[in-house]
C-alpha positions as CSV (number, residue, x, y, z in Angstrom):
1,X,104.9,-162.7,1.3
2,X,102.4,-164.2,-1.1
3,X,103.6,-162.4,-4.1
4,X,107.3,-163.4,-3.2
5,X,106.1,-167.0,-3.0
6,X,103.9,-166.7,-6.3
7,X,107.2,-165.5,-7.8
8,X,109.4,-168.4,-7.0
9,X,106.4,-171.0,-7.9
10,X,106.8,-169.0,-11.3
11,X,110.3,-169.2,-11.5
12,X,110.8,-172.7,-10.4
13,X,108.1,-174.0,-13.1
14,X,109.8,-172.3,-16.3
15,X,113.1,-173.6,-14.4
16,X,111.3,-177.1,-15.1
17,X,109.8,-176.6,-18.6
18,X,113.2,-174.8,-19.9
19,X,115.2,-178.1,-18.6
20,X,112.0,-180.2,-19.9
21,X,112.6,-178.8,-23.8
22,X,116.4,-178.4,-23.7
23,X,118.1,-180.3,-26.3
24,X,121.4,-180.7,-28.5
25,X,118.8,-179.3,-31.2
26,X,117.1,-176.6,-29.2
27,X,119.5,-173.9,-28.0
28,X,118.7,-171.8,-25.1
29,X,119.6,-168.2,-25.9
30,X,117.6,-166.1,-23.6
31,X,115.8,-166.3,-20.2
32,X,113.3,-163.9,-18.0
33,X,114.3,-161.5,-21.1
34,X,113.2,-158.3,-20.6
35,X,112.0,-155.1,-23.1
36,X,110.6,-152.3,-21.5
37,X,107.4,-153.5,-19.1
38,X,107.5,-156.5,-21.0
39,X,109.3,-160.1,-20.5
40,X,110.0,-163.3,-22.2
41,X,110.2,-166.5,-20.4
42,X,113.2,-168.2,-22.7
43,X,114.1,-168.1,-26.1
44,X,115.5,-170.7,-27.4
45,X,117.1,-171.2,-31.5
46,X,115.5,-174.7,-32.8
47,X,117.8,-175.0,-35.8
48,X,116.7,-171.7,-37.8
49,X,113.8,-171.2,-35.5
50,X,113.7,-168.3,-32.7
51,X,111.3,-170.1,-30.4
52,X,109.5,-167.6,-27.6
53,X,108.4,-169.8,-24.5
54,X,105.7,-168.3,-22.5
55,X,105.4,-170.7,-19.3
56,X,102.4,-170.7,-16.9
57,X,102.6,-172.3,-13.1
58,X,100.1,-173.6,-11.4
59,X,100.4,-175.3,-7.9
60,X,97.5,-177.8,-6.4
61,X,95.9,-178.5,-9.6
62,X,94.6,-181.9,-11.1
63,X,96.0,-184.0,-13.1
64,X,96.0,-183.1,-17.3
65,X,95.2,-179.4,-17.9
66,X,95.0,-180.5,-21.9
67,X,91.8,-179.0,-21.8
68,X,91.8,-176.0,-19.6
69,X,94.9,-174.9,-21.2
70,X,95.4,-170.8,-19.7
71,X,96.9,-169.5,-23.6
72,X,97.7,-166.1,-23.1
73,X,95.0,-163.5,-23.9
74,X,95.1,-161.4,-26.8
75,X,96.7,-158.9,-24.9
76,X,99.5,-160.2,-23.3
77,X,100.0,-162.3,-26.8
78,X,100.8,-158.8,-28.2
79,X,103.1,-157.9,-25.4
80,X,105.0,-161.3,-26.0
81,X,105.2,-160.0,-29.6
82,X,106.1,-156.5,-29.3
83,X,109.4,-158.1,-27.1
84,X,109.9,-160.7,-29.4
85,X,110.3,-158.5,-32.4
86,X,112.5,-156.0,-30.3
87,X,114.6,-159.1,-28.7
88,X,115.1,-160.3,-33.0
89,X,116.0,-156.5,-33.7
90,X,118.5,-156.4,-31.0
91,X,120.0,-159.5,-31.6
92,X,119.9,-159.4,-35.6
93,X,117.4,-162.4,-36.1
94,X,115.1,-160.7,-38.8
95,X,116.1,-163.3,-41.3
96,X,115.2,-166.2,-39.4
97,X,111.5,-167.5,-38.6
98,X,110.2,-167.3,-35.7
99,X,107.3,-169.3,-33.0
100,X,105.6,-168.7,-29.8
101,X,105.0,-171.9,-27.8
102,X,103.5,-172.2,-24.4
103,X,103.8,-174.4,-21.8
104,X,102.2,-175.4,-18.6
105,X,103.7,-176.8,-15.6
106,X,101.4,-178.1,-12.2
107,X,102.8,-178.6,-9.0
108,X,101.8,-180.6,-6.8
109,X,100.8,-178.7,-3.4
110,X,102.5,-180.9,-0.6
111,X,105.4,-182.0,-2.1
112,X,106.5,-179.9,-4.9
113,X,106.7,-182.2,-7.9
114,X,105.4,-182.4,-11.4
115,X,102.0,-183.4,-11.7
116,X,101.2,-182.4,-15.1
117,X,103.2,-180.4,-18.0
118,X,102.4,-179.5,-21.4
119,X,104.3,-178.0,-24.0
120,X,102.0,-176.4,-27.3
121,X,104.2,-175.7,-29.9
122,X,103.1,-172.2,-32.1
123,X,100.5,-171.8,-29.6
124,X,99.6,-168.1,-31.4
125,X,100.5,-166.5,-34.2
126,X,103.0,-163.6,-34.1
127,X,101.5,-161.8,-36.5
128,X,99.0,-160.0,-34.7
């Protein structure tokens, strides 16, 4: 039941950040795309960009998580690579640049809306 609930609190924020960065010049190609174990919030093609959007949910928090930004860890920044990399191979994207962004998005507890979001563009590098 928690893990169901956790889910949808997921689900429902990158729901808010994907609608949040959509624009006529960022196209959304991808969502919840999945390579083996490993997943990609959204993809999205910012004029010769391939953007990766990892998106963290929180629910309850304060106000401005600027500084207590949760960046993924090393390790799950190479599993957003590794499917990044497959998801350009698959989709023949080699030839075009490419950036990981993250976002945040807070909840608020009671009545579900948006307390805080942030949006850090090439939050890591994909080289790693």
């Amino acid at each position: 039941m928690v893990l169901e609930s956790r889910i949808q609190t997921g689900r429902k924020g990158e729901d808010w950040a994907i609608h949040a960065l959509s624009s006529p010049s960022r196209q959304l190609l991808a969502t919840n795309w999945r390579w083996r174990r490993h997943e990609i919030d959204a993809v999205f093609m910012e004029l010769d960009t391939v953007v990766f959007l990892e998106v963290k949910t929180r629910t309850g928090c304060g106000t401005n998580l600027t500084g207590n930004l949760p960046i993924p860890d090393t390790q799950q920044q190479q599993r957003i690579i590794r499917a990044a990399h497959a998801f350009m191979k698959r989709h023949r994207l080699q030839t075009h640049a490419c950036r990981f962004d993250f976002a945040t998005v807070c909840f608020h507890r009671r009545d579900g809306t948006v307390v805080d979001f942030n949006h850090v563009q090439g939050a890591f590098d994909g080289t790693q």
